[in-house]
DRENDO-1510 file (C-alpha; in Angstrom, 1 decimal, always signed):
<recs>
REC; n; res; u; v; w
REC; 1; UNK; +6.1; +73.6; +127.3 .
REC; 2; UNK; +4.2; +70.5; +128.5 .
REC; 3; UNK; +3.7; +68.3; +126.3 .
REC; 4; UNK; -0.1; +66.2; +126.6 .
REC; 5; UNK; +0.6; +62.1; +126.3 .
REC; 6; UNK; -3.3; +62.0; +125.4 .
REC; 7; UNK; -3.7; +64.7; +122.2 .
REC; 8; UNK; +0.2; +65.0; +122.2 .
REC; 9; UNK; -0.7; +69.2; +122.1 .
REC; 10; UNK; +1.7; +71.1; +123.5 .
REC; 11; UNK; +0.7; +73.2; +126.8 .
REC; 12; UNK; +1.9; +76.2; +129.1 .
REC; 13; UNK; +4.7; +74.8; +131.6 .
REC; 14; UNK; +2.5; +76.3; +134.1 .
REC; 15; UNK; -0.8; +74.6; +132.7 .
REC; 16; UNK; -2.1; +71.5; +134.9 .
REC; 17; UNK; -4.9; +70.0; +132.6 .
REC; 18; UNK; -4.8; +70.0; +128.8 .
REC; 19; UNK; -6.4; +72.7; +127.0 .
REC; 20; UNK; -6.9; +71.0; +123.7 .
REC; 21; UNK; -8.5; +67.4; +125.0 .
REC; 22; UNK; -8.9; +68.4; +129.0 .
REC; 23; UNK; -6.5; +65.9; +130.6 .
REC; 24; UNK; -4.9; +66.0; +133.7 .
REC; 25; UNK; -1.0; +66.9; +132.9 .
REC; 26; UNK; +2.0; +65.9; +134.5 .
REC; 27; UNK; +2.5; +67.3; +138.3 .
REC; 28; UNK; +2.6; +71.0; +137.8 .
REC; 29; UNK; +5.1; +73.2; +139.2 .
REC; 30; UNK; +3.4; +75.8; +139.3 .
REC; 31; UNK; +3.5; +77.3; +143.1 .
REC; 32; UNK; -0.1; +76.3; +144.9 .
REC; 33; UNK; -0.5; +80.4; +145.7 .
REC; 34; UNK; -0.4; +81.2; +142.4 .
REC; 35; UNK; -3.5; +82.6; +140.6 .
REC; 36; UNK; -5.2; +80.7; +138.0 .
REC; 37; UNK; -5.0; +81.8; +134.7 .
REC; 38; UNK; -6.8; +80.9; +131.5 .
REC; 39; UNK; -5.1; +78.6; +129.1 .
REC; 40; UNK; -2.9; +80.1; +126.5 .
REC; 41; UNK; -3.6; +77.7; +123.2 .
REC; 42; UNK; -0.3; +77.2; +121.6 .
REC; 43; UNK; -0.5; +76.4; +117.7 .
REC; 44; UNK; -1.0; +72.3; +117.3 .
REC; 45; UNK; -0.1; +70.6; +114.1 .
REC; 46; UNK; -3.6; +69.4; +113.3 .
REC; 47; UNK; -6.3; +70.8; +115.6 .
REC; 48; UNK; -9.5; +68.4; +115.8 .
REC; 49; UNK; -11.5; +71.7; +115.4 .
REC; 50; UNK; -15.7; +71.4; +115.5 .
REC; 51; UNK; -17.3; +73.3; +112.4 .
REC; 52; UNK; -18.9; +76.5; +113.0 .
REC; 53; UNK; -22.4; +74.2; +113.2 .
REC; 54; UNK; -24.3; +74.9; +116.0 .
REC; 55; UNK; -25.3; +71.3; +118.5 .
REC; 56; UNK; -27.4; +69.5; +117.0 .
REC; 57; UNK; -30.8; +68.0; +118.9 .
REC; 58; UNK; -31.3; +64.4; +119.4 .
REC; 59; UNK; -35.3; +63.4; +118.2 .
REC; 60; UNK; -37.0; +61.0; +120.0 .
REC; 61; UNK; -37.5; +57.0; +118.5 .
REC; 62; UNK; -41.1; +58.1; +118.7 .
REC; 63; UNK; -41.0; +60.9; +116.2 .
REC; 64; UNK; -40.1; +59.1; +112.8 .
REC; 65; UNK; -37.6; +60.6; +110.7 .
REC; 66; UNK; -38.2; +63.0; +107.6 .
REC; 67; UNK; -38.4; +60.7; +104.5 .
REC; 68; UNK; -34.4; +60.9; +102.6 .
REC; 69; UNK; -32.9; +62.9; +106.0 .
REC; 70; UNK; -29.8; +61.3; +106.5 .
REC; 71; UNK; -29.0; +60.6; +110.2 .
REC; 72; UNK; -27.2; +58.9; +113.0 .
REC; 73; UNK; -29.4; +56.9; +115.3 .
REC; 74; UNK; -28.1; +55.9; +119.0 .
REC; 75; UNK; -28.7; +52.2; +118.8 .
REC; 76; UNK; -29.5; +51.7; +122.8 .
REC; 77; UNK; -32.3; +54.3; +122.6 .
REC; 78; UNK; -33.0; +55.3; +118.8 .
REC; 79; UNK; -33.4; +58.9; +119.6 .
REC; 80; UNK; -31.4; +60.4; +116.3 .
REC; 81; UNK; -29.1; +63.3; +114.7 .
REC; 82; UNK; -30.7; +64.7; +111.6 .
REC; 83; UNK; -27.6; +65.4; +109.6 .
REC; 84; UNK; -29.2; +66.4; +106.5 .
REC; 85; UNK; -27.9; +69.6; +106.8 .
REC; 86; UNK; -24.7; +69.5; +108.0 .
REC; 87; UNK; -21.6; +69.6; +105.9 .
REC; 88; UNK; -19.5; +67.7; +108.5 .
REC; 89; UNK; -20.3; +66.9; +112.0 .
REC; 90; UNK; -18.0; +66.3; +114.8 .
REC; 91; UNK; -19.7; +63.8; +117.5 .
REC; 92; UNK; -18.7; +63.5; +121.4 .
REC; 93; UNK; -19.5; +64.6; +124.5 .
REC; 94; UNK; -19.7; +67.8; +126.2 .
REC; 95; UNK; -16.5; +69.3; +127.7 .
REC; 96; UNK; -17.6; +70.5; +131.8 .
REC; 97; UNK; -14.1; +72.3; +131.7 .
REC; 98; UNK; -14.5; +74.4; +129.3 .
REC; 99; UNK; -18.7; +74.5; +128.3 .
REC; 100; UNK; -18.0; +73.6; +124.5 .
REC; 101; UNK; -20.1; +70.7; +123.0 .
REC; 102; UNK; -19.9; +69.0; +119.9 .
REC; 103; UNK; -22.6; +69.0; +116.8 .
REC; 104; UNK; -23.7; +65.6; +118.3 .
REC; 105; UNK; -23.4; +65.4; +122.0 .
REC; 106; UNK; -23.7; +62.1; +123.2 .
REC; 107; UNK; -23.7; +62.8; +126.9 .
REC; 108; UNK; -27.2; +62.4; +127.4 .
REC; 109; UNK; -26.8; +58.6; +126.0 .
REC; 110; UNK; -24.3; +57.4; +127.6 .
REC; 111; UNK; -21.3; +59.1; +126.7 .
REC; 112; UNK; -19.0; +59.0; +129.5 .
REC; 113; UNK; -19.3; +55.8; +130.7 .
REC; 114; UNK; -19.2; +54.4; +127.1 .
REC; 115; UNK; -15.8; +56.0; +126.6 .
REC; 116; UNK; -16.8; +58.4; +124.1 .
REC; 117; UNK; -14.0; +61.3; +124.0 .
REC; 118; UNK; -15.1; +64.8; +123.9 .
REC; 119; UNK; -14.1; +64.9; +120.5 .
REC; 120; UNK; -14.8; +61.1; +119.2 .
REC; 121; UNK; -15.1; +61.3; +115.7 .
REC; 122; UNK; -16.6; +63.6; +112.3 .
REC; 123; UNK; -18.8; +62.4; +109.8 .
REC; 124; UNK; -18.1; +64.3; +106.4 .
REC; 125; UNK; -19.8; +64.7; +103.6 .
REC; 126; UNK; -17.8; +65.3; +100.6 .
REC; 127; UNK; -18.9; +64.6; +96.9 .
REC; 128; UNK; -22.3; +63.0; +97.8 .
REC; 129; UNK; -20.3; +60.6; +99.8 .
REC; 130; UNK; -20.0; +60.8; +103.1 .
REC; 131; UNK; -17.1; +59.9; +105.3 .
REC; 132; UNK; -16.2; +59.1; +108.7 .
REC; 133; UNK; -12.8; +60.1; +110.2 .
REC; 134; UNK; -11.5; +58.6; +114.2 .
REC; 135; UNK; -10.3; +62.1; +115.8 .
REC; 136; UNK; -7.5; +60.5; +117.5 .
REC; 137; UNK; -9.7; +59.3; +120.0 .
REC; 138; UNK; -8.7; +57.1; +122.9 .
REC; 139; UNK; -11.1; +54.2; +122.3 .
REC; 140; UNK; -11.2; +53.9; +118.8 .
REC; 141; UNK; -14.0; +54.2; +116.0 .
REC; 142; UNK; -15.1; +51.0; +114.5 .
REC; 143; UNK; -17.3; +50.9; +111.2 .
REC; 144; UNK; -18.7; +47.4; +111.6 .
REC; 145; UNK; -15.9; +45.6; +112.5 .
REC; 146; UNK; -13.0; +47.6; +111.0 .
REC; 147; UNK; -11.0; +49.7; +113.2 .
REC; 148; UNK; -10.6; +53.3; +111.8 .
REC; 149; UNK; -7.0; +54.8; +112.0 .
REC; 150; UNK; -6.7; +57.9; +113.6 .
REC; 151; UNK; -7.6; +61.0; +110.7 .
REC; 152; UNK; -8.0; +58.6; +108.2 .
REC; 153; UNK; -11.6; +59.4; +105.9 .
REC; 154; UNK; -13.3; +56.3; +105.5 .
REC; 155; UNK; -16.8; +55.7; +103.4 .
REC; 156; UNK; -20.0; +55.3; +104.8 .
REC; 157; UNK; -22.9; +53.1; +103.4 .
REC; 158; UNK; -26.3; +53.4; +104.2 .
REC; 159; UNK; -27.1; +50.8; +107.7 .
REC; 160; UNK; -23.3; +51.3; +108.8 .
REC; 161; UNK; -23.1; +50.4; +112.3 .
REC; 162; UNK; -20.7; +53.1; +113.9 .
REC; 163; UNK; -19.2; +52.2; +117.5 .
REC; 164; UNK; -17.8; +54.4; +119.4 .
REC; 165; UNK; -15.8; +53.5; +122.5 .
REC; 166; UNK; -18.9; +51.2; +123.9 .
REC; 167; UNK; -22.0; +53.2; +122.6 .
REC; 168; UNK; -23.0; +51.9; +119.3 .
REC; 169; UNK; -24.6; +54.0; +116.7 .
REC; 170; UNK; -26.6; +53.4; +113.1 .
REC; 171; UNK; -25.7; +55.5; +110.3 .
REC; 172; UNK; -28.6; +55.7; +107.6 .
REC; 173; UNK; -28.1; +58.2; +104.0 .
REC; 174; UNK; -31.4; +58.3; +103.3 .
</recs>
């Protein structure tokens, strides 16, 4: 097995990227001629899984939010997430390996070159409380100016500021 320095998953010997966080492995040896095959996911000791949620849409600044929806805004552009119905959210960017895509896709603002991981970080909400939780990610998620440690749940309060990697977001309950 190959072990990934980036998710720390472990991988087919013969596997050349990651198939958990998409990674580039360690030199294969895997003979060139050799067909490619898909990637056999072996079990991982905590999965950052997405909920079953389907993506979410990003509303424009110029189409004001629903009165009590709460919502992530992207601060740069203030299109937004409406959240209101989501139990937990994961937020990232899309995968191009793979075609997957988180509830909240940043791509469109930003994403990569704000060093947003595919699977960045999940907002939960959990006994009218909701929650934000770092999924391991390799830039860090920052709630104002506190650090969050990796798959640690940490309260969110209406006007949070939320950065991720680079790209800052706004966090609003209601």
């Amino acid at each position: 097995m190959k072990h990934c320095q980036q998710c720390q998953a472990n991988n087919r010997d013969d596997a050349v990227f990651c198939a958990y966080c998409g990674i580039a492995l360690a030199e294969s040896t895997a003979p060139l001629s050799a067909p490619l095959q898909p990637p056999e996911l072996l079990p991982r000791e905590s999965p950052p899984a997405p909920s079953a949620a389907r993506a979410l849409a990003a509303a424009p600044a110029t189409q004001p939010p629903s009165p009590g929806h709460p919502r992530v805004v992207v601060a740069a552009s203030g299109a937004y997430f409406d959240i209101s119905h989501c139990a937990q959210v994961v937020i990232g960017r899309v995968d191009p390996i793979s075609g997957t895509a988180p509830e909240i896709d940043l791509t469109e603002h930003g994403a990569e070159e704000g060093g947003i991981s595919r699977q960045h970080c999940r907002i939960i909400l959990a006994d009218n409380q909701y929650l934000a939780e770092d999924l391991s990610s390799r830039n860090g998620t920052w709630i104002g100016s506190t650090r969050l440690p990796p798959n640690a749940r940490t309260p969110l309060k209406h006007g949070d500021q939320i950065r991720l990697g680079k790209l800052i977001l706004n966090f609003f309950a209601s």
